[in-house]
C-alpha positions in Angstrom: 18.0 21.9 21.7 17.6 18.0 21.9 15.8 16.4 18.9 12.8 14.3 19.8 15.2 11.3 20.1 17.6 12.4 22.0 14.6 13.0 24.2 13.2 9.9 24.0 16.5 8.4 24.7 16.8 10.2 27.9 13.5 9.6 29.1 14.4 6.1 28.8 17.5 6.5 31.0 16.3 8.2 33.5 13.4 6.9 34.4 10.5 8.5 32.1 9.3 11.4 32.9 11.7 13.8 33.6 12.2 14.8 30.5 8.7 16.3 30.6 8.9 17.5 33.8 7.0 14.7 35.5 8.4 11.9 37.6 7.0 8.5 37.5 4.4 8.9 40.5 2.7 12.0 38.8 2.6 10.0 35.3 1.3 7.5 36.7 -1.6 9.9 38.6 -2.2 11.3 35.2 -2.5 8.2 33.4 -5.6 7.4 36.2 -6.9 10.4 36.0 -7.3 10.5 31.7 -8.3 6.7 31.8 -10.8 7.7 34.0 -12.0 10.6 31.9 -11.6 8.6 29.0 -15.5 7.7 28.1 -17.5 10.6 26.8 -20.0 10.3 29.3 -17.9 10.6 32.1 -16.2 13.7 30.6 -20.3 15.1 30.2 -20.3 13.7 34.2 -17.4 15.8 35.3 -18.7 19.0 33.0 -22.0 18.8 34.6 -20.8 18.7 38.2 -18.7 21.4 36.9 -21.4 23.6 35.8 -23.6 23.1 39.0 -20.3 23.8 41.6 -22.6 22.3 43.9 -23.4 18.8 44.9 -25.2 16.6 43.1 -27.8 14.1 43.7 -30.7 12.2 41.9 -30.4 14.8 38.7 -27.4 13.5 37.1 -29.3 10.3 36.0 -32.4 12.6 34.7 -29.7 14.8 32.8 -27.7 11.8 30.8 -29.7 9.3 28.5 -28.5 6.0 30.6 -29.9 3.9 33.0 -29.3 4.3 36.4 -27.0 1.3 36.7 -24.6 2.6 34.3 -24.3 6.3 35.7 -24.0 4.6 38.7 -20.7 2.9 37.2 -19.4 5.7 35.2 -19.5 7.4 38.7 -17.9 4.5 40.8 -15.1 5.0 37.9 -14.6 8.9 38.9 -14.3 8.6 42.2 -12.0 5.8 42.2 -9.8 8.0 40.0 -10.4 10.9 43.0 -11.9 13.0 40.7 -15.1 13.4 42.3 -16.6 13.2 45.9 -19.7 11.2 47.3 -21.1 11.9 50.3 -24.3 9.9 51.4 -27.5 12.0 51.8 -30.2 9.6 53.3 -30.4 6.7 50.9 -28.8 8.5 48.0 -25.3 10.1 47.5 -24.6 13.0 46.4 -21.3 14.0 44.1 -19.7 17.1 43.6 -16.2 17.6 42.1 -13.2 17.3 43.9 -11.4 20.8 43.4 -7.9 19.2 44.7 -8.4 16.6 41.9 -9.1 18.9 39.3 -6.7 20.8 40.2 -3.9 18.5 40.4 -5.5 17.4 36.9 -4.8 21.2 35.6 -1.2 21.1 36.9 -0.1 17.8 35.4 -1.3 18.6 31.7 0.1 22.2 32.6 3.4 20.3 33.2 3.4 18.5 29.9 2.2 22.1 27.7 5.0 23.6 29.7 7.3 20.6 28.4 6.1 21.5 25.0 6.8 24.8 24.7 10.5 24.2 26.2 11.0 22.2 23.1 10.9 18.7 24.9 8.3 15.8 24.5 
């Protein structure tokens, strides 16, 4: 078994991610995806949409102390990332989670636990 050095090393060699068993496009994916989850309120954002499994319109502003401006942002933020959907309803949009995304999102980290438990990272 390689110490943590001697994976570090190699990570460095060979282009990062390997050693983890994630290549430089699907770090890169991750690192989006956990900036992008990386404020409390859109983690709360994601596990509402997640607890509704349906889309979502007007009631995520009524159901998170903020003004409408910023949800609107925090939003703009996960969809950018791909981790949610919009689709415009009349003059609102409604979001809903995007199960690829979140998905993908599962697999990565599942990658790095499964990295873990080999003994590397």
């Amino acid at each position: 078994m390689m110490s943590c050095e001697e994976e570090i090393e190699g990570a460095q060699t060979d282009g990062g991610g390997a050693a983890c068993g994630l290549d430089e496009a699907e770090e890169a994916s991750l690192a989006a995806m956990a900036k992008a989850l990386g404020h409390p309120v859109r983690v709360r954002i994601v596990r509402i949409l997640a607890q509704r499994r349906a889309c979502v319109c007007g009631e995520l502003v009524d159901a998170l102390p903020l003004a409408q401006s910023t949800v609107s942002q925090h939003l703009k933020i996960l969809k950018e990332a791909g981790l949610i959907l919009g689709q415009i309803d009349g003059p609102r949009v409604c979001y809903c989670l995007s199960p690829e995304a979140i998905e993908r999102l599962h697999a990565l980290i599942g990658a790095l636990r499964g990295a873990q438990n080999r003994g590397g990272c």
